[in-house]
N, C-alpha and C positions, 0 to 999 in steps of 0.2 A: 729167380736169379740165384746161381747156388754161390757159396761165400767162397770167399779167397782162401788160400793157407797161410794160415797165422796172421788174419787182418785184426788189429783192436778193437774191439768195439767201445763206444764213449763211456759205458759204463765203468769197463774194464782199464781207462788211462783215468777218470775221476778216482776207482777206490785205488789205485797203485800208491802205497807210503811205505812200503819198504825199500830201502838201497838197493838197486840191480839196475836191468836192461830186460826192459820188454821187445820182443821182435814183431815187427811188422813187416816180413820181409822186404830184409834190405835198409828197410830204413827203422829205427831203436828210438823206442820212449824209456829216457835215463832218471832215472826215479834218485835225488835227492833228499834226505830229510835231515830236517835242523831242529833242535829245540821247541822253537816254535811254529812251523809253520813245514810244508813241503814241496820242492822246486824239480817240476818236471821239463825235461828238453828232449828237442826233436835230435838228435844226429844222423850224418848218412853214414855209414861205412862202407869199406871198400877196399880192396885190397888188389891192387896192379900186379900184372907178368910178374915175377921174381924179385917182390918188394914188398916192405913193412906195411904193415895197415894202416891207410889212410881215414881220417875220421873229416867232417864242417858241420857245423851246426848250424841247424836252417829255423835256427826260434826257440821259445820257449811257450809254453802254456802262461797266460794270464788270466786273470779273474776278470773279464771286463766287456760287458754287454752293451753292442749300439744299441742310441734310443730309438723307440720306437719309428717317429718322423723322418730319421737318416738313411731308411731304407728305402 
């Protein structure tokens, strides 16, 4: 199966800790970082006929594993 253009791969949104926007065409992992810790989100962008860009944000990345039994 050959890869998409410009798909992330899981290793590449874990090490992301600097401020920007990674592309995943069309849709951006927005790299936050704080003091202590670093906050990654999904947005879509997009930009209508003859109009400003529109951005919604569909999540963020969490630290947080179902247990094993839940699946």
């Amino acid at each position: 199966m050959a890869r998409a253009i410009h798909e992330l791969t899981d290793r590449q949104v874990k090490a992301a800790k600097e401020r920007g926007r990674l592309s995943d065409g069309g849709l951006y992992l927005r790299v936050t970082p704080s003091p202590d810790n670093v906050s990654r989100a999904w947005p879509f962008m997009w930009m209508p006929k003859g109009g400003k860009r529109k951005e919604i944000g569909i999540g963020r990345i969490l630290k947080f594993r179902f247990p094993m039994h839940a699946r």
